[in-house]
N, C-alpha and C positions, 0 to 999 in steps of 0.2 A: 495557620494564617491568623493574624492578629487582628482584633476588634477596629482598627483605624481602615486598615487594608480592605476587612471584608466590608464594612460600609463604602468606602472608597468604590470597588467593585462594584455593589448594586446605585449608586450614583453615577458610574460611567454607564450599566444596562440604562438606565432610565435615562440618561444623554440620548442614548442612540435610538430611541423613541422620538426624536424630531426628525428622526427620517421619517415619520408619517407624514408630512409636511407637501414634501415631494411624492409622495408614495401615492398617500388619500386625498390627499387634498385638505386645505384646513379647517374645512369643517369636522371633517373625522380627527386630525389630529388635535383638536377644539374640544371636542367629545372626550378624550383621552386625559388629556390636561385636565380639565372639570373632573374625572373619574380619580386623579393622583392630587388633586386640590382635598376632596371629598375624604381621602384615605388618609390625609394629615390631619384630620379632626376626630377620623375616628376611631385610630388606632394611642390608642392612649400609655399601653401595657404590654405585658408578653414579650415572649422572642423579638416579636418584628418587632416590637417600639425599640427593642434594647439593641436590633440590628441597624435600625438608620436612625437613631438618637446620636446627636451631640451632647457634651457633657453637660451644659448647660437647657436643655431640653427636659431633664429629666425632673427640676425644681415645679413645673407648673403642668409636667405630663402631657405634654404638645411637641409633636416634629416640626415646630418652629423652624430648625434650621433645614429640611425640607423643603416646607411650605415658600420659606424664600427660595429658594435656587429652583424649585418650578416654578415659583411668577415670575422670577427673572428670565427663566426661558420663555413665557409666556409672551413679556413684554417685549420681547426680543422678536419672537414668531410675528406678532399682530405689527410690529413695523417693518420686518421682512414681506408681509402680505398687502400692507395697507398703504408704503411707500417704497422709496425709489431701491432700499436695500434688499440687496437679494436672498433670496432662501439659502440659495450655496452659503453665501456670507454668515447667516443665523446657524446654517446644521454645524458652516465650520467651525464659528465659536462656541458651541454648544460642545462638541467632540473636546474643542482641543484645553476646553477646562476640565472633562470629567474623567478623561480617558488623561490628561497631564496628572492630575492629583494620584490616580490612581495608580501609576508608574513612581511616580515619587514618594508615596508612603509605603509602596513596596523597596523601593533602594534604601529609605530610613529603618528598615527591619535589618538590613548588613551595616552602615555605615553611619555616623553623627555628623561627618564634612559637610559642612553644608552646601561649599561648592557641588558636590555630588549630588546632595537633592537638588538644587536650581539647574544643573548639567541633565540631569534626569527628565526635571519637568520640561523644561524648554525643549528638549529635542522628541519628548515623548509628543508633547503636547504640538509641536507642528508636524510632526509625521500625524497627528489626530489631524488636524486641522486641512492638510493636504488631504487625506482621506475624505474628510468632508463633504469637501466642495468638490471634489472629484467627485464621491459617488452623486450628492446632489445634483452635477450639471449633466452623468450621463445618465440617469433617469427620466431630467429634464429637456433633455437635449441629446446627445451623441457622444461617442470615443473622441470624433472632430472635433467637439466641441471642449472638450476636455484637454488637448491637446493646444489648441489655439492660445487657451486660459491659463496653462501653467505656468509661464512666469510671474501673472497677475495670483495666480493662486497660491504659487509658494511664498512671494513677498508678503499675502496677507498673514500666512498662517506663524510664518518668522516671526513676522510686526505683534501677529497678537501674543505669540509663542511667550516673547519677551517681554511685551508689558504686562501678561498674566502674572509670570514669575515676579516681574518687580515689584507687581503691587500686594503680592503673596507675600515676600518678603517683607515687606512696610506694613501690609495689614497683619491680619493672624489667618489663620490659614482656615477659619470660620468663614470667612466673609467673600467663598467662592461667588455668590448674587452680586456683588458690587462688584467683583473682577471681570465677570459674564458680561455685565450693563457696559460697563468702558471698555471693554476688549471691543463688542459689539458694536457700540457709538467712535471707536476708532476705527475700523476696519470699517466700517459705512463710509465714512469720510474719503480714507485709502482707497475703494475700492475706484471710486470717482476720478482717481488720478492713476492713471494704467499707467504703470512701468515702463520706460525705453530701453530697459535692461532686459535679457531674455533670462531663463531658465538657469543658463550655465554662468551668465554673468552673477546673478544676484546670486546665486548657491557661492560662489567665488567673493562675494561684498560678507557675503555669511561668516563664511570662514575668517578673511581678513581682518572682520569687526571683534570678531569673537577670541580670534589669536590675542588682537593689542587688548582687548580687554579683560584676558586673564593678565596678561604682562601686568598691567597698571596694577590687579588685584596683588598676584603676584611678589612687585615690589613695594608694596604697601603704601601706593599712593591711593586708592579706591576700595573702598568695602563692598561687600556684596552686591549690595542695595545701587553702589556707586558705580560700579560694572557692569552692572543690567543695566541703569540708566544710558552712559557711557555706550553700548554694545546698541544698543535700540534706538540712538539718537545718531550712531554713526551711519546704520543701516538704512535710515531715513532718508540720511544727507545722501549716500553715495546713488539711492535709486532713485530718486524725487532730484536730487543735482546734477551729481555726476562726482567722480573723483577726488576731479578739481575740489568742488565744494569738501569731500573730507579730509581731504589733507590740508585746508585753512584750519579746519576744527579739530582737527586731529594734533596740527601745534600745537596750538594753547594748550590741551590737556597734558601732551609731554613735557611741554617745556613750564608751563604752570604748573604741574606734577614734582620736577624736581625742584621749582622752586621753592616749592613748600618744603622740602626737604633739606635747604639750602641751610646750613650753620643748624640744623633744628636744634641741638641740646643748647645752644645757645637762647636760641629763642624760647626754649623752655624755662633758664632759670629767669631772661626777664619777663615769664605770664606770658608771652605774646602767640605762644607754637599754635597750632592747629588743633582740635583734639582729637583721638584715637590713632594719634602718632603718624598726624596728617595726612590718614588716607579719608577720602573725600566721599563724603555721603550721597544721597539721592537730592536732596535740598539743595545742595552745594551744587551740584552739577547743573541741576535743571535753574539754579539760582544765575546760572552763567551763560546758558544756553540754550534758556525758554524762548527767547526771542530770536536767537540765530535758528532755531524750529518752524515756528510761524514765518522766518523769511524763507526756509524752502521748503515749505507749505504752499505758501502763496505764490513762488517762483513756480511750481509745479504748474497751481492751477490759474497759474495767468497764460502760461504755454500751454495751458490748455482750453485756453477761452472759457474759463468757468465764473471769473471775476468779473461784476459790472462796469463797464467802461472799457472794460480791455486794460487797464495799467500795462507800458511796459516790464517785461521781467529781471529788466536789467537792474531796475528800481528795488528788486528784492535781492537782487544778487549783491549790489552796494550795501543795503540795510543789513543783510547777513555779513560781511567782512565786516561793517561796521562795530557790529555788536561785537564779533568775535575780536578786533582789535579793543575793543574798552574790555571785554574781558581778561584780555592778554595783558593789560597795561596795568591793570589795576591790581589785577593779582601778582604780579614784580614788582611794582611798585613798594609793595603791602607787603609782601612774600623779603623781598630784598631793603627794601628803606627798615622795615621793623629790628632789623639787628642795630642801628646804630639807636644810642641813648637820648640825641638830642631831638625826637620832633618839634613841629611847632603845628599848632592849630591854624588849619587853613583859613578860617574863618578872621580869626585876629594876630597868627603868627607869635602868638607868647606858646613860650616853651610849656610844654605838658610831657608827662610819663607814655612812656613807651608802650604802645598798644591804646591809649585813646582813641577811641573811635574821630576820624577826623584830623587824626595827626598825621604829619609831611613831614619827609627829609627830601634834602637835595639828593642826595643818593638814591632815593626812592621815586622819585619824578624822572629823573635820568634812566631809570631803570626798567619805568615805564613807558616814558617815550621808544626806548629800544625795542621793548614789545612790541607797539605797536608797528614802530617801522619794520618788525617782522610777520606781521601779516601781511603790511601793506605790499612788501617788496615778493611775499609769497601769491599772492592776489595778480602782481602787474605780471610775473611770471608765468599764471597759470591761466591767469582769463586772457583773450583780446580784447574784452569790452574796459580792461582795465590798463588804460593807458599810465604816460606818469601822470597827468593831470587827477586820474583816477586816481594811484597810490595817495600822493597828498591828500584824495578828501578821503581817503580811507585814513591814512595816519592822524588827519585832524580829527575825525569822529571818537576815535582810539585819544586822543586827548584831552576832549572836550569831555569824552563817557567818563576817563579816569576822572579829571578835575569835579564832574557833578556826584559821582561816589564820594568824594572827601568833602564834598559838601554836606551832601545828606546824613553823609558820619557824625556830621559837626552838629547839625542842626535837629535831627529826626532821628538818627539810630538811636534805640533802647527806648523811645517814648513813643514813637507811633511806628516804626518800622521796625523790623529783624535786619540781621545782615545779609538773608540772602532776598528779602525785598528791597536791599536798598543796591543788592546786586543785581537783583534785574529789571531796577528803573536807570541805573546808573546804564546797562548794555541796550537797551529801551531810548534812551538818549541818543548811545551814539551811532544806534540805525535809523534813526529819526534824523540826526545831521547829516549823516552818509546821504540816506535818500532828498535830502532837502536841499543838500549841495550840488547834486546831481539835475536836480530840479529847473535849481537857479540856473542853471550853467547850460540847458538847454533851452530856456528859454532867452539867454542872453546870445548864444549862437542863432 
């Protein structure tokens, strides 16, 4: 057993010490915590230092990287105890990072795939996480009680499963404390919105997410990083929406997926291609579908009376096709107008080089409008609430969202914004029109 593995090991043991939590109560598990705070100061040397030292620990002779991952469980305990987040929720994210890590640096002793460690941690770390809260709630409660819970239990532990992994991948695999705090501060949020999915349905959104999101890996439209995003942002939509909702989101990605692939050696010799041979990162993705998130976020918790005022949900159901049609449009548009040589600057319409930010072809307008008429027309098929009246203010926001991204290109990109900021103020726009057309139109009936 190798030196990453065996500390991995005694970091899953000291996990499953927030079972004192439920067990003792937290004052005794208070008592404990203080007791492994105390042992980070004054184990300096020796075996043990050299058994839970990180490599960077060794420079100043402190279990630094310790000392974080118990205050992050710490901080994690004392808002489990002191607010509305439950203890199940804390042991599960607690489990499902120490006992994930520790499954995944054992499969990196066989394999270098990296799919295979992310395949590893994710499904290690929610069977951690299901264990959890499982054992948490029938210590705290009953077998009944744990049975009630399980579709709310397995969706948390998926939810964190996946964003642990991603942000493992994006950070360095040091920075388990920061992944603990957001797994934790996510799954507090989730927990708040119970599922209308049961057991068998979300294990089944599992699968399905997880299938298309090797596919996209797969055909080299999405990187690792891009498929965890992708897999964790589908899983959201289809248990906080419904179906309907992933398969609006699910277009864009396929069909914006090939378009990036669309003429690509082409679009390589004029500068214009994607990089890493247009499979799409974590930036990109979430640059496309931060705000189609927060719409079924808030669809969730307005059907669940959690928003002040009550908003109808329908208002988030608009604002999400919205975003996803200015996503769809703008990346066709960008994806399909960039092969031809002639743009012109939206701004003043004088011809510029291909790939200016801000540059337009009629081919590439045209190309976009069609996206979005392909949300719209998948929206009035799949919702009731979206009549044709609906489709049109979905396909107008999908125009309005395109048109203020080649704005922004013209005016802001490269001096105060990025492209995937000026992506997701451009998808920000047009659920901002979607919900504001909707608005208008009901209070004019």
């Amino acid at each position: 057993m190798t030196e990453p593995v065996r500390r991995a090991g005694v970091f899953a043991a000291l996990c499953t010490l927030s079972l004192a939590v439920p067990l003792l109560g937290p004052e005794i598990a208070g008592v404990l915590a203080a007791a492994l705070l105390l042992g980070t100061f004054a184990i300096t040397d020796g075996p043990l230092f050299d058994l839970l030292a990180y490599p960077g620990d060794y420079e100043d002779g402190r279990l630094y990287g310790l000392l974080t991952f118990v205050l992050a469980g710490v901080a994690l305990g004392l808002l489990a105890v002191g607010t509305s987040m439950s203890i199940a929720v804390f042991v599960g994210t607690v489990f499902l990072v120490g006992y994930g890590n520790l499954v995944e640096q054992a499969v990196r002793l066989w394999t270098d795939d990296d799919v295979a460690h992310v395949t590893a941690f994710a499904l290690a770390a929610t069977a951690a996480g299901v264990v959890g809260q499982s054992g948490t709630l029938a210590i705290t409660g009953s077998i009944e009680a744990v049975e009630t819970a399980l579709p709310s239990i397995l969706f948390l532990a998926a939810s964190g499963a996946l964003l642990a992994a991603l942000l493992r991948d994006v950070l360095l695999l040091y920075d388990d404390p920061i992944v603990m705090i957001s797994v934790g501060l996510l799954l507090w949020l989730l927990a708040e919105l119970e599922p209308a999915l049961g057991a068998v349905e979300i294990a089944a959104a599992l699968v399905v997410t997880i299938a298309l999101g090797y596919v996209s890996y797969a055909l080299e439209t999405a990187s690792v990083a891009g498929m965890l995003t992708g897999v964790l942002l589908g899983l959201l939509t289809i248990v906080l929406g419904g179906y309907g909702w992933f398969v609006v989101l699910i277009s864009f990605f396929a069909i914006g997926g090939l378009a990036t692939k669309f003429r690509y050696e082409r679009k390589e010799d004029l500068g214009v291609a994607e990089d890493n041979d247009g499979a799409r990162g974590t930036g990109n993705v979430l640059g496309n579908a931060a705000v189609g998130l927060v719409a079924v976020l808030g669809y969730a918790a307005s059907s669940a009376t959690l928003l002040p005022g009550n908003p109808d949900p329908n208002l988030f159901l608009f604002a999400f096709a919205g975003s996803v049609a200015t996503a769809m449009s703008d990346t066709l548009s960008s994806e399909i107008g960039s092969v031809f040589e002639t743009p012109r600057l939206i701004t003043t319409f004088e011809p510029v080089e291909p790939g200016t930010d801000g540059g337009v072809t009629w081919q590439g307008e045209i190309a976009g409008i069609a996206g979005a008429a392909v949300v719209a027309g998948i929206s009035y098929w799949l919702f009731p609430e979206v009549d044709v009246v609906g489709a049109g203010i979905v396909l107008a926001a999908g125009f309005v969202g395109m048109t203020v991204d080649s704005l922004l290109g013209a005016t802001l990109e490269g001096k105060l914004l990025g492209n995937q900021g000026v992506n997701f103020l451009a998808t920000l726009s047009g659920a901002i029109v979607a919900a504001l057309l909707v608005l208008s139109l009901a209070v004019l009936g």
